[in-house]
N, C-alpha and C positions, 0 to 999 in steps of 0.2 A: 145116910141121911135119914133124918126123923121127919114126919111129917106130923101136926097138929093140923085140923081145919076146922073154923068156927062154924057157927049156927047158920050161916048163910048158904052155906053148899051143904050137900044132900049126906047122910052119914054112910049112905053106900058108897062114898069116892073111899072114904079110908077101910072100908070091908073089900074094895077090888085090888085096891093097894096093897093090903095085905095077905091076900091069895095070890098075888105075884112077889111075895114075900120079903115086902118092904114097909115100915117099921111106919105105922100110921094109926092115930088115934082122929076122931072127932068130937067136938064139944059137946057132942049127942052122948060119946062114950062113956064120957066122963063126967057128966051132971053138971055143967059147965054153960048151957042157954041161958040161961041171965045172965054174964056175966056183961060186964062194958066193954066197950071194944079195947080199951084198955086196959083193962083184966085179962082178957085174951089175952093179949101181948106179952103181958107178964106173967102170965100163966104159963106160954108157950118157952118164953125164955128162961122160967126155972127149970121147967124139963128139958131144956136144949135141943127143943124141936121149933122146927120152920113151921111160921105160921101162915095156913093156905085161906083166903078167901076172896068174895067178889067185892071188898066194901073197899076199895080204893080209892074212893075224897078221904076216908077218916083214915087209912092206915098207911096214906102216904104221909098226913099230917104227924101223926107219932111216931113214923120213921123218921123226922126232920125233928121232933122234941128231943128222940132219943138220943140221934147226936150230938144235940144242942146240949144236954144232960150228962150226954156221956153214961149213958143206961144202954148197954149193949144188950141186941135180941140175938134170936139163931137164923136171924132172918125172916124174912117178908116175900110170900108169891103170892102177886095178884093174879088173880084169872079176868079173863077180858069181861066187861057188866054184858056183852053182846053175847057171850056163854052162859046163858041158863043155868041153872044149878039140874034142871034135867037131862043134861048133856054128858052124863055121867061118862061114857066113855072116853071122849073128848078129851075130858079133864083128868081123868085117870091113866092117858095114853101121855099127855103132857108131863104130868107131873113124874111120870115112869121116867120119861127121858130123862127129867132133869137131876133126878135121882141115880141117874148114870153115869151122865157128865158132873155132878158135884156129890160121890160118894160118901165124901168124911163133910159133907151140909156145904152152908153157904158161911159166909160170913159174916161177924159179929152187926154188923149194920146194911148188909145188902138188901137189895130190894129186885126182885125179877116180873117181868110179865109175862105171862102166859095167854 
């Protein structure tokens, strides 16, 4: 599993994620902070990583465009808004699991909470 995580969570989730050596960028990494939340999305979907953040009014809305479109992602984790983005361990002990339980990613339109 790939992880992507937008501007919203801290760019140390994907620097902890990847000293447990799982395959994690952030929007920090990649010069990617402006982008719209729907830029994200399609960002994350031409790399074919699962896109991680806390904005879940907006990215459950273009999870429900995409199927309506038929514009497949690599998936969507939301983390709960009641998890801080300074919760770094939290979120990176979560997201470790789910990177165990779905090793070859999520699917074209899933959506999970954390």
């Amino acid at each position: 599993m790939k992880f992507y995580s937008d501007e919203d969570l801290s760019p140390r989730i994907a620097e902890r994620l990847r000293k447990k050596g799982i395959n994690a960028l952030s929007a920090h990494d990649v010069g990617n902070v402006q982008l719209s939340d729907r830029d994200q999305l399609a960002y994350a979907a031409r790399e074919s990583r699962c896109l991680v953040t806390r904005n879940a009014r907006h990215f459950v809305v273009l999870s429900q465009e995409a199927i309506a479109h038929q514009e497949p992602h690599a998936g969507i984790i939301l983390c709960s808004p009641r998890r801080r983005g300074v919760e770094i361990r939290a979120i990176v002990d979560a997201l470790a699991r789910v990177a165990k339980q779905f090793p070859k990613g999520l699917g074209p339109y899933d959506v999970l909470f954390i």
